[in-house]
N, C-alpha and C positions, 0 to 999 in steps of 0.2 A: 472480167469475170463477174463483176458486180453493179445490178443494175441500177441506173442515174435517174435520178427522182425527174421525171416527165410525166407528169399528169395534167388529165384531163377533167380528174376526181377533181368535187371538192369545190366551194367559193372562196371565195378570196379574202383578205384579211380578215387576221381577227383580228386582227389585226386586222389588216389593212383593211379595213375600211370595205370594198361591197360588191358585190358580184354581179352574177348575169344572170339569176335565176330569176328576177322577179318576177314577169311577164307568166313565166309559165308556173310559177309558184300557186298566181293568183288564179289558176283556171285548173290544177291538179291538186290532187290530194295526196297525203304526206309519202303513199305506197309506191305511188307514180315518183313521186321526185325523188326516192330511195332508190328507185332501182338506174335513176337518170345519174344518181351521184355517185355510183357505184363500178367497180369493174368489169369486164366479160363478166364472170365468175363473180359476182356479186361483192367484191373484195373491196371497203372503202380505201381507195388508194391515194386520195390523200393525207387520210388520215395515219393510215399505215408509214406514212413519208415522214409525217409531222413526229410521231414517235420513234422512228429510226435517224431522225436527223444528226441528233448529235453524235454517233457513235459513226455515220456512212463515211466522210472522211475517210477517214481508218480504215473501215473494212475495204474499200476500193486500192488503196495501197498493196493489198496482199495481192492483186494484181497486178504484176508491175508492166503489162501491155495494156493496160486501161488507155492511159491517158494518151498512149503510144498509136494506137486505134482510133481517138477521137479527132486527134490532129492529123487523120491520116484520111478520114472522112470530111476533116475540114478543107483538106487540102484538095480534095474532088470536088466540094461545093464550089471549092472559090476559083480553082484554075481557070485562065479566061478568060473570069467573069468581071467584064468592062463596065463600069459606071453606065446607065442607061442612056447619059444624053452624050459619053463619049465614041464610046465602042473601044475604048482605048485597055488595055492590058491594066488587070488589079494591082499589080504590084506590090506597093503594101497598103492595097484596101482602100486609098482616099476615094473619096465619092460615091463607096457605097453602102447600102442601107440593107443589114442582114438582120432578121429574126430567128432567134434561136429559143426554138418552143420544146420544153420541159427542160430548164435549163440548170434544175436540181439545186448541188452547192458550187455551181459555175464551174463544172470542169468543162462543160461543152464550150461556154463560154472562152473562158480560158484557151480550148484549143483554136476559137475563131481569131483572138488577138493573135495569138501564135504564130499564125497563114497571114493574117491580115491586119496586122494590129493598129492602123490608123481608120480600118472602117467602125459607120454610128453602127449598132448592135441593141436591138431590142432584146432583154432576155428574160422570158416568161417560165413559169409555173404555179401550178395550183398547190403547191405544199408551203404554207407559210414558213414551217419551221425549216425548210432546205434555204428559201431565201434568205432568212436571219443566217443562213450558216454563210450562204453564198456573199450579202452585203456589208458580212463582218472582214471579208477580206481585199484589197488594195486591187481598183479599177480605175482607169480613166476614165475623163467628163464622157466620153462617148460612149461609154455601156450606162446604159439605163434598165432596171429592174424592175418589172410589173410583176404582182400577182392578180392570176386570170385562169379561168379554166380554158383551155386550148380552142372546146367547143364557142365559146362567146367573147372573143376578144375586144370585139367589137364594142360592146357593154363595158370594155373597162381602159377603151379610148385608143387604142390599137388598130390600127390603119396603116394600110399600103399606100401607094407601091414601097417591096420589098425588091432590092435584085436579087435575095438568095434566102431562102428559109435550110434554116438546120431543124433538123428531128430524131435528136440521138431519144434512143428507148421510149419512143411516147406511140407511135402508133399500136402498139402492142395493148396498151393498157385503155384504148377507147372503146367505149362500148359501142358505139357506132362508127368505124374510121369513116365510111364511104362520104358524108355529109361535111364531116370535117377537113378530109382532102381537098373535098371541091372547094371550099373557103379560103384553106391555105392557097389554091390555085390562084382564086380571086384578088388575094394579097399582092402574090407577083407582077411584075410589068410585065410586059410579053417580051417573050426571053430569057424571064427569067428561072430559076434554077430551085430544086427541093432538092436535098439530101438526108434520107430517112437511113440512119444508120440503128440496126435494127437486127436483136437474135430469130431466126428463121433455119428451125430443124427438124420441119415438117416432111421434106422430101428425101430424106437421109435416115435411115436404119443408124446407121455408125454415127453418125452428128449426136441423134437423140441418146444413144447407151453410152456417148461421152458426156452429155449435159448431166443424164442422170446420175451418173456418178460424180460428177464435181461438184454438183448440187445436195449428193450426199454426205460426200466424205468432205470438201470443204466449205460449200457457201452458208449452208445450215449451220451445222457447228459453229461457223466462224462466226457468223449472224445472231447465233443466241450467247456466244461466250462474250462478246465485246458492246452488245447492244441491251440484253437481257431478256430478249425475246425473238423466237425464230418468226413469226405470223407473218413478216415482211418477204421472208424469204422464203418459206413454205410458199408465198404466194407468186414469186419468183420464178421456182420451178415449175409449178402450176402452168403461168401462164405461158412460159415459152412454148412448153410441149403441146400447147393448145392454139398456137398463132398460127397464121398462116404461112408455108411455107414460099420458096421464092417464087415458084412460077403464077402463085395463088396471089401474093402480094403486089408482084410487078401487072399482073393483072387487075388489081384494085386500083394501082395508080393510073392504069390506060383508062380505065371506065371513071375514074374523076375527072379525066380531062386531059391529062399528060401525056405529054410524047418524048422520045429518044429515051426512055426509062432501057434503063442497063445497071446489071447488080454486076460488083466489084467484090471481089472476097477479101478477108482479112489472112493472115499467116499465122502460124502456130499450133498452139492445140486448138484456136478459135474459128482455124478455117472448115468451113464449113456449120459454122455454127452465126459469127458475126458477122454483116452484110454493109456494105454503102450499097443504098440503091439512089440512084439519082435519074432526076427526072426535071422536064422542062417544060412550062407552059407556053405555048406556041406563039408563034410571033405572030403579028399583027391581029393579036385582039385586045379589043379595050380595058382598060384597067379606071376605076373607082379614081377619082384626084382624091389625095391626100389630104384631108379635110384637120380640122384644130378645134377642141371646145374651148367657146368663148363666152364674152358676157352677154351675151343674148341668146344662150344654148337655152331650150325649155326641156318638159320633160320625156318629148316628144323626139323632140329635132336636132340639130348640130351643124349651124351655122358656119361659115368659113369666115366671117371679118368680125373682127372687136368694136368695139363703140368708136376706135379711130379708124373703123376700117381697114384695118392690116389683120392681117393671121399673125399671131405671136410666134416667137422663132423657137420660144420653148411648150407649144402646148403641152398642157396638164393630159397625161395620158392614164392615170390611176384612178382608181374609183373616185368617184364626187357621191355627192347627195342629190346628183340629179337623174331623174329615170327612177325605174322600179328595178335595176340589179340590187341583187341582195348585199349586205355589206359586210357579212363576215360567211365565217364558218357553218354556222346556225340557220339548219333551213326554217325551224322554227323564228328564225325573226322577221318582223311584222311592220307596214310602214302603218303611225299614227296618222287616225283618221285628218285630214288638210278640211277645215272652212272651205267652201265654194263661194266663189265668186256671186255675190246677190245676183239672183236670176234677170231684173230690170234693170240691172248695173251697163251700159258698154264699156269699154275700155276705154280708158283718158287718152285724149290726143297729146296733153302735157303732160310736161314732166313733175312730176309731183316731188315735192321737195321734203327731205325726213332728216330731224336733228336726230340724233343719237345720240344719249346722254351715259357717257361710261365708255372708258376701251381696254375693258378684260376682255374675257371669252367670249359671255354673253354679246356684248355691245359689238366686238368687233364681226363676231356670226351674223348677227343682225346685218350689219354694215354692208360686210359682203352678200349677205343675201337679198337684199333690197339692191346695190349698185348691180350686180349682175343681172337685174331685171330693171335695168335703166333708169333705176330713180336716181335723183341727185340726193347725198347723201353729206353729211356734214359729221364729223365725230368730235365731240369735245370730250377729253380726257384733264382731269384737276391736276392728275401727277404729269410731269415732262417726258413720260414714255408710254406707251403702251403698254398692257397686261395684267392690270390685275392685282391679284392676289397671284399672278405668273408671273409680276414683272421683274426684270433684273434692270441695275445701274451699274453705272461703274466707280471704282475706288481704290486710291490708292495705297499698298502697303507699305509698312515701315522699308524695307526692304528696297523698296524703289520703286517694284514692278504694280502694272495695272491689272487688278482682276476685276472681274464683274458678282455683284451680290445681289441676293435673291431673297425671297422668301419663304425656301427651303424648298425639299425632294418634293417631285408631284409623279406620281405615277399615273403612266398611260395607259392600261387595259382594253384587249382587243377587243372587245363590247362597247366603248367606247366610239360608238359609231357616228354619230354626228360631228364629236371633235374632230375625229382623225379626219375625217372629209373634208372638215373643214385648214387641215394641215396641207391635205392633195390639191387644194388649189395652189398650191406656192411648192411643194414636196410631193411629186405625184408617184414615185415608189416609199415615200416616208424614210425616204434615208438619212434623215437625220434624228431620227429616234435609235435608238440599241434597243438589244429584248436584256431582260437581266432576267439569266436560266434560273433564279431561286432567291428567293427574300425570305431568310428564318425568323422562325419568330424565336426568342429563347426566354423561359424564368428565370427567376431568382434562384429557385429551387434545383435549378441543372436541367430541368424539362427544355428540350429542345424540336421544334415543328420543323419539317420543312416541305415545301411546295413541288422539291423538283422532277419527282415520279410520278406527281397525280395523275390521271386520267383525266380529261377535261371535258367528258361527256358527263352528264347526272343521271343516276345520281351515284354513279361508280366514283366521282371526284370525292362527294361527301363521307360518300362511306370507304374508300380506302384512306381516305383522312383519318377518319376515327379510328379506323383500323391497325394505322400504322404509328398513330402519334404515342408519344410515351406519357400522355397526359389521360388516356385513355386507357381501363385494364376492364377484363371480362365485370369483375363486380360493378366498374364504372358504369359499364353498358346496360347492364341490367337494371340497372338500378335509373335509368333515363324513366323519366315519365314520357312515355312514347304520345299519350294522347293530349299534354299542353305541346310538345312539340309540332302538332299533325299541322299549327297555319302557319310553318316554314313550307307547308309541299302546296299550298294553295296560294299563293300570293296575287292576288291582282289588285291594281291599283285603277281606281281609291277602295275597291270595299276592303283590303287589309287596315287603313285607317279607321276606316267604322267599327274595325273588329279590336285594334288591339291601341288605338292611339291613346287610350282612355290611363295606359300601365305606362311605366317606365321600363326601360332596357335590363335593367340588374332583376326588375323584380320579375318579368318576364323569361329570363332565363334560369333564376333558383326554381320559380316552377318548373320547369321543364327537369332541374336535377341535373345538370351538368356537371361533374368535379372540377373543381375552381379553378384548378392551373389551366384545366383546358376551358371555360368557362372565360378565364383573363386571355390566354392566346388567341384560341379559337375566334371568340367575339369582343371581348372589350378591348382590344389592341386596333381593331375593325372600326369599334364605337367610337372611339377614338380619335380617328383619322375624321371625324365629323367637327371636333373642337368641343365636344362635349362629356363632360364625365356621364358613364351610362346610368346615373338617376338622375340626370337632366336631358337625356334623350328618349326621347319617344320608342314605345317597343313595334311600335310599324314602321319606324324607319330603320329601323336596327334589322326588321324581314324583310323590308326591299332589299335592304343589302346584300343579305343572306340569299335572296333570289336571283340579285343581279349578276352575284358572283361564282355563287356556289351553284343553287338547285335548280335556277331558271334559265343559264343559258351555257349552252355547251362551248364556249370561247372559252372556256377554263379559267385559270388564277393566274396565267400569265401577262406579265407586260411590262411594255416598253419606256425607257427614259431618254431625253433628249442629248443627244451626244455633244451637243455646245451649250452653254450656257442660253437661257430663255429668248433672249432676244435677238441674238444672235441665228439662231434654230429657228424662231415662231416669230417676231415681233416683227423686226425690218425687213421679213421676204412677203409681211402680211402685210405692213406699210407701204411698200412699195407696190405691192399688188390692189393695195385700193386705191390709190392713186392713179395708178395706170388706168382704173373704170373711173377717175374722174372726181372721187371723193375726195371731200375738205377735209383736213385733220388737224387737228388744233389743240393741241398739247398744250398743257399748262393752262387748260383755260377751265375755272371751275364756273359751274351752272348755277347762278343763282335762283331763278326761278324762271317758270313757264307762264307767260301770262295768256290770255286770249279776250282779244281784243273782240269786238263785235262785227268786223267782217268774215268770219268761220276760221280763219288762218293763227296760228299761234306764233308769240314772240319769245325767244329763249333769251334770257341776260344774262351774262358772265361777270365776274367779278372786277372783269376791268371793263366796266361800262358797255360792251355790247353787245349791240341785239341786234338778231338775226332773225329773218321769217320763216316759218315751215308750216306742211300741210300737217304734217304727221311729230309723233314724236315717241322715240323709244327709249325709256329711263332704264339703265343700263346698269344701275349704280348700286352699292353696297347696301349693308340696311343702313348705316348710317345717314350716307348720304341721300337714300332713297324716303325716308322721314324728314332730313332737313327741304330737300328739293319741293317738298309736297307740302311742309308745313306754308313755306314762303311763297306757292302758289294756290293764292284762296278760287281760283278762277279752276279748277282741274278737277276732275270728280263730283262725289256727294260727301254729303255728311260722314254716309256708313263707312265709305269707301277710304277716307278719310280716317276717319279712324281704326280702322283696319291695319292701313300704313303704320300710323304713329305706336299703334303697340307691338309690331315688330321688335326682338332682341335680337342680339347679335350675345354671340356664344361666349364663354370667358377666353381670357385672352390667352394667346399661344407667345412663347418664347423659341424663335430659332439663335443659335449661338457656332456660329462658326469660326474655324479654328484653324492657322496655319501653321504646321507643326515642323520642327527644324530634324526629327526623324520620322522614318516611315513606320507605320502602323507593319502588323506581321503580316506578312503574303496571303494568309488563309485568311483574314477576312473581308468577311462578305460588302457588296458595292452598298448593300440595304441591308441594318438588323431590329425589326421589330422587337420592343422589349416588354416585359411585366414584372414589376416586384422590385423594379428599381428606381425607387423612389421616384421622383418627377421628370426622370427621362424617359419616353415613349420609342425613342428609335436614332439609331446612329449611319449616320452613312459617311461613307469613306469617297470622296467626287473624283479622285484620280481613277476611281475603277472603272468610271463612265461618258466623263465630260471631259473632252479634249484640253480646254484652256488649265484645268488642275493638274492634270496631268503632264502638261508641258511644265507646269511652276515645280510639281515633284519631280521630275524629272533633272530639272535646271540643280534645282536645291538638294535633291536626295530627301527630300521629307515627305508630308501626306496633306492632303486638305479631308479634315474631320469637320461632321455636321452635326450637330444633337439639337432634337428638337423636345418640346415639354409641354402637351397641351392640357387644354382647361386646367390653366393655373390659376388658384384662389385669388382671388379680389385682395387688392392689397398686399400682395405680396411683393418684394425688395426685389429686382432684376439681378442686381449685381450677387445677393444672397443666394437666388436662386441659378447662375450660372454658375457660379463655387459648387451646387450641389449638383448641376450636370455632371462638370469636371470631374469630382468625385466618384459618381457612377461611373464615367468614362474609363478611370485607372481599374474601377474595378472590374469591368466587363473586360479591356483589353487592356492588361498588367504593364505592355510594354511601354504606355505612355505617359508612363507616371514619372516625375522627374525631367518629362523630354522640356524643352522652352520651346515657348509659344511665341515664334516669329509675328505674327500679329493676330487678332479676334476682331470681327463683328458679331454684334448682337441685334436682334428687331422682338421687337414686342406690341404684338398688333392684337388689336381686337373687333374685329372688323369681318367676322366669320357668321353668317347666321345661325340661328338657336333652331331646334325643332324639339318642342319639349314635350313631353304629355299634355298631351290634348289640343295643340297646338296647329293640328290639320286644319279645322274647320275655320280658322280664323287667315290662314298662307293668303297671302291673296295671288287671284290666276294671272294668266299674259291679261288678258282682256281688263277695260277698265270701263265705268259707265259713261266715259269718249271716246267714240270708236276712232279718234284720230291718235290717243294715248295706248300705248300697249307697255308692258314690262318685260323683263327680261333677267335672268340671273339667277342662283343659283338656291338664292330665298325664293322663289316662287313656285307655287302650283302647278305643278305637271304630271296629268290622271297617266303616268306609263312609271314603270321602275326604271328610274333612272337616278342619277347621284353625283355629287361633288362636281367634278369640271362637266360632266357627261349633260347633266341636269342644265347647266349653265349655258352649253351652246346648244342643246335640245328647246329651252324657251327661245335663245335670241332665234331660233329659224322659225317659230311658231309666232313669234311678236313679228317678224319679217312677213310671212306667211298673210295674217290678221289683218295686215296694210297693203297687200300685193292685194289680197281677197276685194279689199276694199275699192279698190282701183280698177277692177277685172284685169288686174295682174295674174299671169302664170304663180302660179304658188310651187313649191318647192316639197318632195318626197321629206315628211322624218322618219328616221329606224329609230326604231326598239328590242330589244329582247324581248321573247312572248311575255305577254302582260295576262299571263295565267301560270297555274302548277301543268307540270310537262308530263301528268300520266291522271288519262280518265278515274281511275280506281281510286289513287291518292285523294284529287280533288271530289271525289264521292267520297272514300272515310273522313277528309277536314269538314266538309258540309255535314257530317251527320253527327261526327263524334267530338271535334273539336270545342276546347271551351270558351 
């Protein structure tokens, strides 16, 4: 009764990472690619999906021949249907390769395991928020999850041959099926099988005065009582009564290509209403080999062997940062302009050899994006693991058992587009991130925000914020100074630094007249997340934020946390994937200095005496150790350049203090709670809500794994002083934990975050250094686009990557951005004229 999120609508993460628009992005304007992203009926349908997700569930239940139907349409796809190189009877599915496109929150899915539950299963759609619904629940290694619009699969690494494509409720919602038929055609091997199950109550008088009455008396109502808005479903009835009916339909599929097309009816009240139409692409014609992106894919092409010559058994099928697909939801995002290759440059017949100094984000980006374009690649990291400012270890509790510890919660944000791409070479559905539906922020005062209705378009996200939050009243509003606020609606980078780098955050915002609760939630809980108190941060970087999150780009305030512990999730699938291209890795080995020698080639020395040679080299490293690397290399740079480096700060220090609690916290709270007004705790997270490994330990134990964190904490302040006054906030925020015993505690107290303070732009230094065989990378560094924290971080390592590919007349590599402007002409004409 109720229809399965199958779109065609729509780019692909906001996750996840990047679509297929790009190509035509760059040759149309925004009116064109609206009415491309859009339904028949002009309906954005994936967006409509993205805010009906969490509620469809449910509402398909009130059907209870939903799922009765899909397995009944699976069962026509698959009877028969023999592995391609058997001919042999499916039975339960071994050896065959089904694509099941709009594949909503897996119930199509689900009904293909049903019929078949040993065959591999590609299962697509364009509505991010269906798939978080879909990969929160229990599949085998053999369903794999992409998001992709149906029309460009191909852009998000999706290749045949398939023996059997499923199409529950998605040809209805294309605005062009004809083109996209014939593709799916393409996909199949010859012989093989499409099953487009599919509402068609166009040739029926009595079909349509039944739809319209269930669509009145139930699907509506049901749709607005349980979801909180009907638009989904208004659009619903819309489109069926407007689809083609069967003989129109099964005639669409002969004219794409198909042959023995035969529609099958359902039973019930749906007969005559619900269809399998199934269809077959003709035997003996040729099909596409099944190709794999590998290390030597460009931005062009997609090569079939790896630098060993083999196609990997698991290629990355998910968006990458390679090509011009788009990489979120946002048709407005933009790829940064790439270096060209010097015009009198050819390309090196050798391999050109690049140390990479650092292996967080930054470095390890870099890593990968130089070894995928054949460099040899060398990573030294000072700590014995990878990551960061991301890394985890492991340690033993009093208790017995092994956890692993970190350096606290890092959230992922589906803007976040360079990271996540860089997650898709190792996780190419991102399965092992979670979405968390809502991170409150709460006061002292009982003010309480929460994210989980926003609107994720702008500037409806901003303004039903202020509209709904309890920090905000009419006199609030009024009382804004609307015209210091006008260079939040214009932000590009760098002239926002020209404009406002000169003020700090706190003073920047009393002009604007914000009411302080929401003035502390709103933004300094924001500012914050920087490691900076907001009159030691810059009020330009406190607007990018503002822009990257809120005003400038329509990925909204959601995202995602890694469902294992750091390394686990990111570290050793990245390890082992840069190995696999060939890369040295060398843990534990700290970089003394960079020397260069007088034949053009540089020597890197470690702390345990050795040196290594490279053509290139990319410092990777913290500010700390990016001042010590440079002081100890007098051969590197200039004077100015030089000095540049060594006045770099690093932020005051952050304390994480984590806690394993012998009871559990109360059910209702939240995975993540941003705080204000509570003394030197900024935010508490509970890790059983999200990370496998806590969860197992609460589990075991009955109790909880608590996290609080406490940044830009004053100089000189006592650790142990200062986790007594976490704990303290802790009882007070959640009563229940007061009294409970503390199975065991880690604490870290790092200061190792870089400073962006007033006035502090002009002095960042950029990837580029005055040796073009030196580049930077990290999260301190120069990047003319809005970008931020991890984002910023592996957005320079591809630009420092990039710098040196250029260098070599290497393929350089696509970066995204959110648009690096305000998103409404009129806006950025009142900031230009009235702005102060």
């Amino acid at each position: 009764m109720i229809m399965k999120a199958d779109g065609p609508i729509g780019p692909q993460n906001p996750h996840d990472h990047d679509h297929d628009h790009g190509k035509r992005d760059a040759g149309r304007g925004d009116r064109e690619q609206d009415e491309v992203d859009r339904g028949p009926d002009g309906f954005d349908v994936a967006d409509g999906f993205d805010r009906g997700a969490a509620a469809y569930d449910r509402l398909v239940r009130l059907n209870p021949g939903y799922h009765v139907q899909l397995r009944r349409s699976a069962r026509r796809l698959c009877v028969d249907l023999g592995p391609a190189d058997s001919g042999s009877p499916a039975d339960r599915g071994k050896g065959l390769r089904l694509l099941d496109l709009g594949c909503g929150t897996g119930a199509s899915t689900a009904a293909l395991l049903d019929v078949v539950p040993d065959a591999e299963i590609v299962a697509v759609d364009t509505s991010a928020r269906m798939l978080d619904q879909a990969r929160c629940k229990s599949w085998p290694p053999t369903v794999e999850f992409v998001h992709a619009r149906a029309e460009h699969l191909d852009a998000a690494g999706v290749s045949g041959p398939f023996d059997g494509v499923f199409a529950a409720y998605l040809v209805r919602n294309l605005r062009d099926p004809d083109p996209t038929l014939r593709h799916i055609r393409a996909l199949l091997r010859p012989g093989g099988r499409l099953a487009v199950h599919e509402y068609s109550v166009a040739d029926s008088a009595v079909s349509r005065a039944v739809w319209r009455a269930v669509c009145a008396g139930i699907i509506i109502p049901a749709g607005r009582l349980l979801s909180g808005d009907a638009t989904l479903y208004r659009y619903l009835h819309r489109s069926v009564l407007d689809f083609d009916g069967v003989r129109a339909l099964s005639a669409r599929l002969r004219r794409a290509g198909f042959t023995g097309v035969h529609v099958q009816p359902m039973s019930g009240w749906q007969r005559g209403i619900v269809h399998t139409f199934v269809a077959h692409r003709p035997a003996g014609t040729t099909v596409a080999p099944r190709t794999c992106a590998v290390a030597t894919t460009t931005a062009a092409t997609t090569t079939t062997a790896t630098a060993s010559g083999r196609c990997r058994a698991n290629p990355p099928r998910g968006n990458t940062w390679y090509g011009t697909t788009r990489p979120g939801r946002d048709r407005r995002a933009g790829l940064l302009p790439v270096t060209p290759p010097p015009s009198d440059h050819a390309a090196s017949s050798e391999t050109p050899r690049v140390a990479v100094v650092g292996g967080g984000i930054a470095g390890v980006t870099a890593a990968v994006a130089l070894a995928e374009r054949g460099i040899a690649v060398t990573v030294y990291e000072r700590e014995p693991h990878l990551g960061g400012r991301l890394a985890g270890w492991p340690t033993t509790l009093r208790d017995g058992s092994t956890a692993t510890m970190s350096r606290g919660f890092h959230a992922f944000f589906r803007q976040y587009y360079n990271l996540r791409a860089l997650l898709r070479r190792v996780d190419p559905g991102l399965g092992s991130l979670v979405p968390l539906r809502d991170y409150p922020l709460v006061h002292a005062s009982g003010a309480r925000d929460s994210f989980v209705r926003l609107p994720r378009v702008p500037p409806w996200s901003a303004l039903t914020f202020a509209l709904t939050s309890p920090t905000f009243s009419l006199r609030d509003l009024s009382r804004v100074n609307a015209r210091a606020a006008l260079p939040l609606l214009d932000v590009s980078v760098p002239d926002i630094y020209e404009r406002l780098d000169g003020i700090d955050a706190l003073t920047f915002l009393e002009r604007i007249r914000f009411p302080p609760a929401a003035r502390d939630l709103a933004f300094s809980v924001f500012s914050r997340s920087f490691f900076a108190d907001p009159r030691q941060l810059s009020a330009a970087e406190l607007a990018t934020m503002f822009h990257l999150y809120f005003l400038g780009s329509s990925e909204g305030l959601p995202f995602d946390v890694p469902a294992r512990p750091f390394p686990q999730a990111i570290w050793n699938p990245l390890a082992d994937y840069l190995a696999s291209l060939g890369a040295d890795l060398r843990l534990g080995a700290a970089v003394d200095e960079v020397a260069r020698p007088d034949d053009g080639h540089f020597v890197v020395r470690t702390t345990g005496g050795e040196d290594a040679e490279a053509d290139g080299v990319v410092l990777a490293c913290d500010v700390g150790g990016l001042r010590d690397v440079v002081a100890a290399s007098p051969d590197l740079g200039d004077a100015a350049w030089r000095d540049r480096i060594a006045a770099q700060r690093s932020a005051p220090p952050f304390l994480v203090s984590r806690l394993w609690l012998a009871r559990p916290v109360a059910p209702e709270r939240p995975a993540f709670l941003g705080t204000a007004g509570f003394g030197p705790l900024d935010n508490v997270s509970v890790l059983e809500r999200y990370e496998d490994e806590a969860r197992a330990w609460a589990r075991r134990t009955g109790g909880s794994v608590v996290e609080l964190h406490a940044y830009a904490v004053p100089a000189g302040t006592d650790p142990v002083t200062l986790r007594g006054d976490l704990l303290a906030q802790l009882h007070r925020l959640y009563p229940e934990t007061a009294g409970v015993d503390v199975v065991d505690e880690r604490t870290e107290l790092r200061a190792d975050c870089p400073l962006f303070p007033p006035g502090g732009f002009a002095g960042r230094p950029p990837v580029t250094t005055p040796d073009p065989g030196v580049v930077l990378a990290g999260d301190l560094v120069r990047v003319d686009a809005p970008v931020a924290l991890m984002e910023r971080a592996a957005t320079s390592g591809l630009l420092a990557a990039n710098q040196l590919l250029a260098s070599w007349g290497r393929p350089t590599h696509p970066v995204w951005s959110v648009p690096n402007a305000g998103r409404w002409r009129a806006f950025r004409a009142l900031a230009a004229h009235f702005a102060p």
